[in-house]
NUFIKE-98203 format. One record per residue (C-alpha): residue number from 1; residue in three letters; x, y, z. Coordinates in nm, 3 decimals, decimal comma. Example, Ala and Ser with C-alpha at 12.3 -4.5 7.8 and 13.67 -1.06 7.14 Angstrom:
+------+-------+---------+---------+---------+
| guvo | zator |       X |       Y |       Z |
+------+-------+---------+---------+---------+
|    1 |   ala |   1,230 |  -0,450 |   0,780 |
|    2 |   ser |   1,367 |  -0,106 |   0,714 |
+------+-------+---------+---------+---------+
END
This chain:
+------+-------+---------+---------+---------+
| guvo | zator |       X |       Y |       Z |
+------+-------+---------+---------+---------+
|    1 |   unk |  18,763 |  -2,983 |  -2,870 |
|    2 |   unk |  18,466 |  -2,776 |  -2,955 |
|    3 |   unk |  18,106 |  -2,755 |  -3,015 |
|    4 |   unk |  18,190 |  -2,790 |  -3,354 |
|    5 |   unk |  18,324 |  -3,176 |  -3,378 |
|    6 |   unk |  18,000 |  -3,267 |  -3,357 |
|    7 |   unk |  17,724 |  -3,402 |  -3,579 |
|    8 |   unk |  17,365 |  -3,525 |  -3,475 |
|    9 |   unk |  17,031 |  -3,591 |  -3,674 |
|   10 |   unk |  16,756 |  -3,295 |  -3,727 |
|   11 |   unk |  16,431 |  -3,335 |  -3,587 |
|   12 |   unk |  16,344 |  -3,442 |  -3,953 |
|   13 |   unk |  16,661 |  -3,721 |  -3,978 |
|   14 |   unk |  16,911 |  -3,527 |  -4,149 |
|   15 |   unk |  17,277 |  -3,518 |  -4,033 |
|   16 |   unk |  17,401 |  -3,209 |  -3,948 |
|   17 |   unk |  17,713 |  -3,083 |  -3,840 |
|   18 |   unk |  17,764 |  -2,848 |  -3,571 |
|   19 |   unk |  18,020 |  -2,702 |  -3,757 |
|   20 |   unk |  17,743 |  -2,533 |  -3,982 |
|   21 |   unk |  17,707 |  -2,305 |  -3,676 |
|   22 |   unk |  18,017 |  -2,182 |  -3,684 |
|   23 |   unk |  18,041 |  -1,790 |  -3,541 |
|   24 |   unk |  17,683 |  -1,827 |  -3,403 |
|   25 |   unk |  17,628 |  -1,785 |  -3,023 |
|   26 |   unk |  17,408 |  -2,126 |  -2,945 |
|   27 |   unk |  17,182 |  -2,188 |  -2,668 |
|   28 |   unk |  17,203 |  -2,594 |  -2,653 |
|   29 |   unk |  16,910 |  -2,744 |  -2,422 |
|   30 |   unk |  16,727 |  -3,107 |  -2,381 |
|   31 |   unk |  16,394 |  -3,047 |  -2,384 |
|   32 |   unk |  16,043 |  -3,203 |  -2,343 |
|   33 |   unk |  15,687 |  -3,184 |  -2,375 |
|   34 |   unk |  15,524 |  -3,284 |  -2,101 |
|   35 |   unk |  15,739 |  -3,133 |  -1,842 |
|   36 |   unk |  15,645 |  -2,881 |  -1,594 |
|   37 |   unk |  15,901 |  -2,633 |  -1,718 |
|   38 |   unk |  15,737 |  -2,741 |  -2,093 |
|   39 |   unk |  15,638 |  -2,338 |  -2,074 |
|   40 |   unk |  15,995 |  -2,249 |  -2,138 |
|   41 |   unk |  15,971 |  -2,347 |  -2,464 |
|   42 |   unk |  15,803 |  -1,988 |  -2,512 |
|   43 |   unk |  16,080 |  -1,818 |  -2,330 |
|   44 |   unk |  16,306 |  -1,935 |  -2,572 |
|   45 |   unk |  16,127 |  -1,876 |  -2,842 |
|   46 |   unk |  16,136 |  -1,506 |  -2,703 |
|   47 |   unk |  16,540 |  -1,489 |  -2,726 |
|   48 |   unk |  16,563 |  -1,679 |  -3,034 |
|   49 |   unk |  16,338 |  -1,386 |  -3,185 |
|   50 |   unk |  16,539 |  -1,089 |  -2,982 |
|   51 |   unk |  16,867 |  -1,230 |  -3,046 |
|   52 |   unk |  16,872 |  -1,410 |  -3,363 |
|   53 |   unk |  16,968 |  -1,164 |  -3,624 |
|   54 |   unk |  17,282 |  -1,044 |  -3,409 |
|   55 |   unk |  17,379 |  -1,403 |  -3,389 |
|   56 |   unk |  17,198 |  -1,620 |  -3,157 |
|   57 |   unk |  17,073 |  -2,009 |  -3,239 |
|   58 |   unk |  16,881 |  -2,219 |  -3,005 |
|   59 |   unk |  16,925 |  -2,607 |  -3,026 |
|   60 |   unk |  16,642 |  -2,808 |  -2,884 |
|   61 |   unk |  16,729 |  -3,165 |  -2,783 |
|   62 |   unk |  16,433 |  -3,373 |  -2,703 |
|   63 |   unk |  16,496 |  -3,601 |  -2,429 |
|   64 |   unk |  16,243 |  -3,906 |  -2,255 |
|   65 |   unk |  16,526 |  -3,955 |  -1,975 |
|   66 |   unk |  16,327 |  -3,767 |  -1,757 |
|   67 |   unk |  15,990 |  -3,943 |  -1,592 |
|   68 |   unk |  15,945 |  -4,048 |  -1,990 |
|   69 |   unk |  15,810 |  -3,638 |  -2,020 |
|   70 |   unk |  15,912 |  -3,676 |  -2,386 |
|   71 |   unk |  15,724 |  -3,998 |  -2,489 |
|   72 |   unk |  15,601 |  -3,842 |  -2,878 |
|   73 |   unk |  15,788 |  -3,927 |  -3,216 |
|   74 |   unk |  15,994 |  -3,690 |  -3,342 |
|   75 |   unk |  15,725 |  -3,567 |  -3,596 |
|   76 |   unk |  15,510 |  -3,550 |  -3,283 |
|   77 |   unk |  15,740 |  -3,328 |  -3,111 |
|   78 |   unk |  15,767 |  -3,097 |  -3,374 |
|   79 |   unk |  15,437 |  -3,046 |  -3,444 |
|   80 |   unk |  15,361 |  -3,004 |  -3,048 |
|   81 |   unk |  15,663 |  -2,718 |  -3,039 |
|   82 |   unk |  15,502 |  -2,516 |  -3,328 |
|   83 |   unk |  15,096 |  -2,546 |  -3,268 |
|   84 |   unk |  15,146 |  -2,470 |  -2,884 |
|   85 |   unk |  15,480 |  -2,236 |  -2,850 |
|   86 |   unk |  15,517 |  -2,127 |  -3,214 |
|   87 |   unk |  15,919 |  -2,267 |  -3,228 |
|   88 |   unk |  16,104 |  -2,178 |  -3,517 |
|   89 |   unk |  16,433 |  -2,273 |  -3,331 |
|   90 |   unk |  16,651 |  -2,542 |  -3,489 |
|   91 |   unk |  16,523 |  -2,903 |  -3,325 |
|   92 |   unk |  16,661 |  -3,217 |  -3,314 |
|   93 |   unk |  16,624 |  -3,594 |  -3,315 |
|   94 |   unk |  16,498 |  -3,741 |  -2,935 |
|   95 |   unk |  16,849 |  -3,750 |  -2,805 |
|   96 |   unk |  16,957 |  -3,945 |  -2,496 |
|   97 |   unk |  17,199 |  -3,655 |  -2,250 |
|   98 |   unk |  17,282 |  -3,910 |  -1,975 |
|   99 |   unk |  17,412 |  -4,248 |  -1,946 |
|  100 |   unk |  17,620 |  -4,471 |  -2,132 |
|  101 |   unk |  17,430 |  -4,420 |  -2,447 |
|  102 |   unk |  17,452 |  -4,007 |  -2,429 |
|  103 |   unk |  17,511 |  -3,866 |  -2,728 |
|  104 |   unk |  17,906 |  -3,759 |  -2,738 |
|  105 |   unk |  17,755 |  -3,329 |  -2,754 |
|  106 |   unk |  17,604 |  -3,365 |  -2,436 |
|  107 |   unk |  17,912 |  -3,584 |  -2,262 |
|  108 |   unk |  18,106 |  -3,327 |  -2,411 |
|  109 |   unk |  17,905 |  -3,010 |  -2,256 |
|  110 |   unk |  17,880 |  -3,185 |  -1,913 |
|  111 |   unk |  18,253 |  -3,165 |  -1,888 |
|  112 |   unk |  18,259 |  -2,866 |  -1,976 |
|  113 |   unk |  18,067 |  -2,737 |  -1,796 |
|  114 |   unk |  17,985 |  -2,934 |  -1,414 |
|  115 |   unk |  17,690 |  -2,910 |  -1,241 |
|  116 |   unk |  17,720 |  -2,640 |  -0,967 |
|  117 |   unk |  17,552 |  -2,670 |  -0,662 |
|  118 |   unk |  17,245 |  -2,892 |  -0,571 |
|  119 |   unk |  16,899 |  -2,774 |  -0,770 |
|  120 |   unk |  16,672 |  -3,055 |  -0,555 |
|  121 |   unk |  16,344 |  -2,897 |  -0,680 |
|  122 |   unk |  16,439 |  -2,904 |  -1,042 |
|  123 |   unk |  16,559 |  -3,296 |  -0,994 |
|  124 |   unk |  16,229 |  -3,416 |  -0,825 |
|  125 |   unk |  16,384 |  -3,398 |  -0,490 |
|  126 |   unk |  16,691 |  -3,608 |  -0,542 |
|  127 |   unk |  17,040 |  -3,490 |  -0,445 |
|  128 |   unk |  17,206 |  -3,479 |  -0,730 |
|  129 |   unk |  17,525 |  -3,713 |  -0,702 |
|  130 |   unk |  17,732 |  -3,632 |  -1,038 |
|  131 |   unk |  17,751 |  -3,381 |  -1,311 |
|  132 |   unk |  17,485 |  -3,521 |  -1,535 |
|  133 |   unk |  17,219 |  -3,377 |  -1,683 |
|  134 |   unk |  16,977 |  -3,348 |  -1,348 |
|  135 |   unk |  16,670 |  -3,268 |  -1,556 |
|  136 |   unk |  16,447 |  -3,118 |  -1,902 |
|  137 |   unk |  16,560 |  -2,780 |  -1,959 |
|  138 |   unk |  16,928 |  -2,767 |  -1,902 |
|  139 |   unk |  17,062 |  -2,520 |  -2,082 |
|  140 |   unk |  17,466 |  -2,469 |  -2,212 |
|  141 |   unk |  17,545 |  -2,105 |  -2,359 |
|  142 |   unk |  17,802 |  -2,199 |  -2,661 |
|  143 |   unk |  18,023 |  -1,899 |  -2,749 |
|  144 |   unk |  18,106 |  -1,798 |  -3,108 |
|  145 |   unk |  18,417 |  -2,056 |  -3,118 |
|  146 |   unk |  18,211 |  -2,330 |  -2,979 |
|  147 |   unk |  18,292 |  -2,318 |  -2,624 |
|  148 |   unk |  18,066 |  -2,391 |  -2,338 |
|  149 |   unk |  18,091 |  -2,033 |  -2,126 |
|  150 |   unk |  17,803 |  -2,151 |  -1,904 |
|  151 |   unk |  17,556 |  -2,355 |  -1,766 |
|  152 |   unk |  17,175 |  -2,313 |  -1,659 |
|  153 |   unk |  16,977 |  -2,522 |  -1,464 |
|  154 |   unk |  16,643 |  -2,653 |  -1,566 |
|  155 |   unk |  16,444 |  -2,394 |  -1,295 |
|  156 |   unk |  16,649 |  -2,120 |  -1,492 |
|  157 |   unk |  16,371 |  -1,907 |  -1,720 |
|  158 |   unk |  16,509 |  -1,835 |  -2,069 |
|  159 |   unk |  16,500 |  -1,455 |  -1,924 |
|  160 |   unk |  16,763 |  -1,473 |  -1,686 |
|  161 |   unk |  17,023 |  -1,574 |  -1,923 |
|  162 |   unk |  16,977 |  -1,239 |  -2,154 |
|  163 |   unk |  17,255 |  -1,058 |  -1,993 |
|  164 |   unk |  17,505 |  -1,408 |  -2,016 |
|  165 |   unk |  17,387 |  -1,420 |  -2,391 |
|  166 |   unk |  17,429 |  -1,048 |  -2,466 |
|  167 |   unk |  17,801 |  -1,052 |  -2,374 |
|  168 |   unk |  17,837 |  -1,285 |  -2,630 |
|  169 |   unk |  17,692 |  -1,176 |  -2,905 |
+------+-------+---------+---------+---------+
END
């Protein structure tokens, strides 16, 4: 199974399939607004602009599983991620990553790729106990043939996964 057997609704409403990415090096992360690490928004931004004609796509998931950081509409979230960090990055629909209603992507990507390692300051302090998504800015690097190669932790900066990205591409 890949990336690829997935579809999921646009920040707009639309269905899209994954598939449509096809070839493309993705960067797939749940993000939110009012999150401390909101400010990475504008690191990925950064890559998206470095990378993207060579091959890279960012995915932004908006998520309110985390201390309810992402409480806006989805029109709300869009405007917020273009007036304040200037995204151009693909977006989609307020998506749930954890629990029994995750969306099948994100179920997917967290078996693919398990949590390494405890990141306490990036969960609010709580050992994480499981593989789930531990907090906003989680980040899976997607080769071109939709495999997970790796996962970042939310306290990651966009930055530090240039050289991971590079090799693909």
């Amino acid at each position: 199974m890949t990336i690829y057997d997935f579809s999921l609704q646009t920040i707009k409403g639309e269905e899209q399939t994954l598939a449509d990415y096809k070839g493309k090096v993705l960067v797939i992360v749940n993000t939110a607004s009012k999150c401390g690490l909101t400010p990475q928004y504008e690191g990925l931004q950064k890559l998206y602009e470095q990378y993207h004609e060579q091959g890279l796509e960012i995915l932004g998931f908006p998520s309110n599983q985390f201390a309810g950081q992402e409480p806006g509409s989805n029109a709300e979230v869009e405007s917020f991620c273009q007036l304040n960090y200037g995204v151009t990055f693909p977006l989609f629909s307020k998506t749930d990553v954890n629990g029994p209603d995750a969306h099948p992507l994100f179920k997917h990507l967290i078996e693919a790729a398990p949590f390494q390692g405890a990141d306490t300051a990036a969960t609010g302090g709580e050992e994480p106990d499981n593989n789930d998504i531990k907090w906003n800015f989680t980040k899976f690097l997607i080769d071109r043939d939709g495999h997970v190669v790796k996962r970042f932790e939310p306290k990651v900066e966009p930055a530090a996964m240039a050289a991971d990205i590079e090799k693909q591409l």
